[in-house]
N, C-alpha and C positions, 0 to 999 in steps of 0.2 A: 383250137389250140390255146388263144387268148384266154378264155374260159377257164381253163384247165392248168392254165398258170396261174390264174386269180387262185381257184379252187386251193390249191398247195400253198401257195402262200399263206392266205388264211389257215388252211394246218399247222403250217410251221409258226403262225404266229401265234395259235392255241398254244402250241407245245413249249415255244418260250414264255408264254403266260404263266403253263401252270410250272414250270422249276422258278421263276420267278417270285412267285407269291409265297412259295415255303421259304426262297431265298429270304426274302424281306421279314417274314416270323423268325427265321433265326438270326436272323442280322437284329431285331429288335430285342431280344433275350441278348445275344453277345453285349448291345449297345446299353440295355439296362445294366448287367452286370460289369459295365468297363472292362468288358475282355477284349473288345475291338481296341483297346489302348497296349495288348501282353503280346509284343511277338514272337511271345514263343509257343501260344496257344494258337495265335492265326497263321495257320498252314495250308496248303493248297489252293484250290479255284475259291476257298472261300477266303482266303486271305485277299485275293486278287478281286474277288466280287464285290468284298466290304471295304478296303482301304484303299483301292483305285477309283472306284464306281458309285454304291451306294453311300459310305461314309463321307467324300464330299459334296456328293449332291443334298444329300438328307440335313447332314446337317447345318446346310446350309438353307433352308426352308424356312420361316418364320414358327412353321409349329411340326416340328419331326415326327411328334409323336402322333399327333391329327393324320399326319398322312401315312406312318404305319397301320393304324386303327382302323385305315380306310382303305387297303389292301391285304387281304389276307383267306384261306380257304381253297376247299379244292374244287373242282368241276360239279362235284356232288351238290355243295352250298358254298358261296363264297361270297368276298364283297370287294369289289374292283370299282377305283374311284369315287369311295363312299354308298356306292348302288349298290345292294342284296339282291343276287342271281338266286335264283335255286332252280336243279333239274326239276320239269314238271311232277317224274316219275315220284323224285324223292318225296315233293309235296306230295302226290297223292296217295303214299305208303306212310308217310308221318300221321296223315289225316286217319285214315283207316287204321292204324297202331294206337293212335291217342282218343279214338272217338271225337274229333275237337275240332272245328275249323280255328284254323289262326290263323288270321287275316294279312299281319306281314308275313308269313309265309306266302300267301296268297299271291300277295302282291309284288315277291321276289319272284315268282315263279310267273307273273303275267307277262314278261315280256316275250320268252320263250316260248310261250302258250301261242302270243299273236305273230311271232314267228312263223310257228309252225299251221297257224290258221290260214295264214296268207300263202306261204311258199312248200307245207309238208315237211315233209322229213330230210328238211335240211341241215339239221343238225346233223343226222348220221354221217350225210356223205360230205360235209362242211365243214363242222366243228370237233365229230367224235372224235380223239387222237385214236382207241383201240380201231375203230375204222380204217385208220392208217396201215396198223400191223395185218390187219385181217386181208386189207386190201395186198398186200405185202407178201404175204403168203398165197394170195392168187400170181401172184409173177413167180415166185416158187414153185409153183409147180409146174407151170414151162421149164423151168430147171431139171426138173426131174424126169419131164419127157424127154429131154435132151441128154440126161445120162442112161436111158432108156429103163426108165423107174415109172413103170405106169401106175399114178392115182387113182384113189377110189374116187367113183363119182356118183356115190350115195346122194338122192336129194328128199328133202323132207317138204311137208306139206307146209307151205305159210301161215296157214291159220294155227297152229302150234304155241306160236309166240302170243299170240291174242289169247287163247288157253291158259298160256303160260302166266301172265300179267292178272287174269282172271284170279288163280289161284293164288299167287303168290302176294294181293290184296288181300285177299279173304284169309289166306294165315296171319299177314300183319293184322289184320282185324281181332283176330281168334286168341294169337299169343303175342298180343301189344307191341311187337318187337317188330322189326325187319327185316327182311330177308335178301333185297333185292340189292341192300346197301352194301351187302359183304362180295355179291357175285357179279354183278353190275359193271361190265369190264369198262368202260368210261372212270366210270367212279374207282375201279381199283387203280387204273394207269395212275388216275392223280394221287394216291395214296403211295404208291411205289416209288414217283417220281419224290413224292414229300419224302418219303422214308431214305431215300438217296442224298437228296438237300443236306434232311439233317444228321446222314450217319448209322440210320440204323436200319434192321434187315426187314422184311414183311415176306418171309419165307413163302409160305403159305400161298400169300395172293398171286407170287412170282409162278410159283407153282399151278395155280388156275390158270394162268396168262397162257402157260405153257401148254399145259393140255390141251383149252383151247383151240392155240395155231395148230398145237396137230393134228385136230381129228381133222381142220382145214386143210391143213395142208397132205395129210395121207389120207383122207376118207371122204370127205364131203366139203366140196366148195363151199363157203362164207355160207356154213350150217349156221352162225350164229347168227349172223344179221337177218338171213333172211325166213331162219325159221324156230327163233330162238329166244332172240332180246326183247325184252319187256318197256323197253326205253325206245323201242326202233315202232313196236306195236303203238306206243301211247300215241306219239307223234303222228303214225298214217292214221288212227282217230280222229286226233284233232285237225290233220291236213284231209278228210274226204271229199271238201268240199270248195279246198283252196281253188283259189283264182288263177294263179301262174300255175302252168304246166307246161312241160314238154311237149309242144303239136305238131302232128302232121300232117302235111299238103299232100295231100293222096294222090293228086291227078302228075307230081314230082317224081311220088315213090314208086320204083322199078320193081320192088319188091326181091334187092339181091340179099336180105335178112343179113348183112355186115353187124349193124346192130345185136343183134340176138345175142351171141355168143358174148362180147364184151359188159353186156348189161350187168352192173355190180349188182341190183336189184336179184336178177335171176329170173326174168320174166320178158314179156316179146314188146319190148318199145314197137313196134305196128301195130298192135292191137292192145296193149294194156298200159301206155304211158301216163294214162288219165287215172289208174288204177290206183288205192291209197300205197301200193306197195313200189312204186315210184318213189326214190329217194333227191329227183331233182338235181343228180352228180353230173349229168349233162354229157357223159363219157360216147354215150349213140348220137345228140349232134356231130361230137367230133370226128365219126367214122363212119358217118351218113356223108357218102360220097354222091347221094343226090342232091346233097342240100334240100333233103326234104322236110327236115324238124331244127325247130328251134323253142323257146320258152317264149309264152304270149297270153295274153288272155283271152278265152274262148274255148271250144272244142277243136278244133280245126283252121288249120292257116289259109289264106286266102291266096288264090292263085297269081 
């Protein structure tokens, strides 16, 4: 249960991250233009964000504008305390678009990289916020069993998503351009979120969001994560070989499969927790009433 409060915490505090950092871009455009000075243009939670909040803090800084400079961007690429993030994915669909390594890219994207080297695909079940909603629309459809609205429960093969990331390289490669940056539900939430920040609509991508949760939520459990996303694919890559995993103490395990069903992954924490398609969300410690798995380094926990 500890876990799994950390776990949400850290969501929540992604999720104030990214309304955050468009905040602070448009609070720097108000503050260049001296609109942050017109009270008749600062109205609502931005009036309250910029003249209770951000405008005495900031400008109380020795260099305001240094420290605008040095937050700003979405999940997709951004720079948080002067440090350049970028998703791995997006690096390596810019790379394969531009024929070009560039090396600060590289180097925004390495942290993430050794992230996901060490621990897997903890971005998805950690960091992603659209992981939130998808996760969200799994408790949704307990809802719907209980108005007596029984779900489709279409499942698709995992290797799809690996397919998917395959192809959808090889077009960035082919028509220099991007694909993955328009569809990419991570990267849309923070563009939606920006477009909310500052006012304006992203019809369209509301609209993908939307679709989306419904085939989740009427046809196919977390179709997206687990047989879909090209950002969930990159990560169990780079995590096949990670050190930390989920294990378990076999001679513990009763074998009452508690687990199974809850697994956000979609796959049998007793035999496949070692698997790259372990997202590291930890949800089958918490409902392992043997106390037979926990996160460790090795194959197997020791009796």
């Amino acid at each position: 249960m500890k876990l799994q409060i950390v776990r949400r915490t850290v969501q929540g505090l992604v999720l104030v991250l990214l309304v955050s950092l468009p905040l602070l871009s448009l609070y720097a455009h108000y503050r260049a233009a001296r609109t942050i000075e017109d009270p008749q243009l600062m109205k609502g939670f931005r009036s309250a964000a910029f003249t209770q909040a951000l405008h005495p803090y900031v400008d109380g800084l020795d260099d305001p504008q240094a420290f605008l400079d040095a937050n700003k961007g979405t999940l997709w690429s951004m720079r948080v305390g002067g440090v350049n993030w970028t998703d791995p994915l997006a690096a390596v669909e810019m790379i394969a678009a531009s024929k070009h390594i560039h090396w600060p890219l590289i180097a925004s994207a390495s942290l993430p990289v050794l992230l996901a080297l060490v621990l897997g695909k903890v971005f998805c079940s950690w960091l992603c916020p659209a992981y939130v909603l998808f996760e969200l629309s799994g408790k949704l459809r307990a809802v719907l069993r209980f108005a007596e609205i029984q779900p489709g429960e279409l499942r698709f093969a995992h290797r799809n998503k690996y397919v998917f990331l395959g192809v959808g390289v090889a077009l960035a490669s082919i028509f220099s351009g991007p694909l993955f940056a328009l569809i990419y539900p991570p990267a849309v939430v923070s563009r939606v979120l920006h477009a909310w920040v500052f006012g304006t609509t992203l019809t369209g991508m509301v609209v993908l969001l939307g679709i989306l949760l419904a085939v989740e939520l009427f046809f196919a459990p977390r179709w997206w994560c687990r047989s879909m996303c090209p950002g969930g694919a990159l990560y169990g890559l780079l995590g096949w070989l990670r050190p930390v995993r989920v294990k378990l103490r076999t001679e513990a395990c009763t074998g009452c499969k508690e687990c199974i069903p809850v697994c956000e992954a979609g796959i049998n924490p007793i035999t496949q927790s070692g698997s790259i398609e372990c997202d590291n969300c930890g949800v089958c410690i918490r409902h392992c009433g043997d106390r037979a798995r926990r996160r460790a380094i090795g194959s197997t926990l020791p009796g």
